[in-house]
C-alpha positions in Angstrom: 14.0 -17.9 -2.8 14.1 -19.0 -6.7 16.1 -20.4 -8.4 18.5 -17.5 -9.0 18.6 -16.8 -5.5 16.3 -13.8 -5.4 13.1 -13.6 -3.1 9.9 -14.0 -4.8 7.8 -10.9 -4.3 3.9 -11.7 -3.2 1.3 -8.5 -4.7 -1.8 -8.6 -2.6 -4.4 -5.8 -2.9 -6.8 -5.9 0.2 -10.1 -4.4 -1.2 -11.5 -1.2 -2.4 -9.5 1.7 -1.1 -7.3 -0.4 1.1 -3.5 -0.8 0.8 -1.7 -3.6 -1.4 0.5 -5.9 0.1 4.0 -6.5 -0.6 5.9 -9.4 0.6 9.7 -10.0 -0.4 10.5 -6.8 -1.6 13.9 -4.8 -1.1 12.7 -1.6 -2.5 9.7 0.0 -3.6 10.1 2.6 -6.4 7.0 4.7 -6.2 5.5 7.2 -9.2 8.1 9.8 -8.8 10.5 7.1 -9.6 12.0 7.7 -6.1 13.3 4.0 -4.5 12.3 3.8 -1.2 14.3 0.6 1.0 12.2 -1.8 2.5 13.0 -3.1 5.7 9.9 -5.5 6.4 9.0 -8.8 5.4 5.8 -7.0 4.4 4.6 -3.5 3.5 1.6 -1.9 2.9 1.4 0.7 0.0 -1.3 3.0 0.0 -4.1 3.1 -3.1 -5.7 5.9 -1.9 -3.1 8.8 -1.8 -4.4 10.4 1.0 -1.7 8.8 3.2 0.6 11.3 5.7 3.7 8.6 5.0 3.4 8.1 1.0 4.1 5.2 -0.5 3.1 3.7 2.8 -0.3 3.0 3.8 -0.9 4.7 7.2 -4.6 4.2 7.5 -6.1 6.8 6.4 -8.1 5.0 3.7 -10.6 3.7 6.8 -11.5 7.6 7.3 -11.9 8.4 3.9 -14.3 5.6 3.5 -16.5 6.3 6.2 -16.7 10.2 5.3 -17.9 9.2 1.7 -20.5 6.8 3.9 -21.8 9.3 5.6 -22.2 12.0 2.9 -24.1 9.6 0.6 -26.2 8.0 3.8 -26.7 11.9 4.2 -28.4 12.5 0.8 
């Protein structure tokens, strides 16, 4: 907590095309400017907008990556 008595929030990205990190948020507002509640000590928000659960990072970045992989190990 600081001073005021608000959490301190922690941004940590994790790495091309993987999610970023949030620790000590109450609510994420994402580009819409819809606020979406956060319930977790820790969320991950997607970076590649491919996700099924936008803002929320649902792993679809790991399939994204290895199709681009393959089509440029293809050519």
């Amino acid at each position: 907590m600081t001073a005021g008595g608000r959490r301190s929030v922690v941004v940590t990205p994790c790495g091309d095309g993987g999610p970023i990190l949030v620790r000590g948020a109450d609510v994420i507002e994402d580009a819409d400017g819809t606020a979406h509640v956060v319930t977790r000590p820790v969320v991950a928000l997607c970076t590649c907008e491919k996700s099924q659960r936008l803002p929320w990072c649902d792993g679809t970045h790991k399939a994204v990556e290895r199709g681009r992989r393959r089509r440029e190990g293809a050519a």
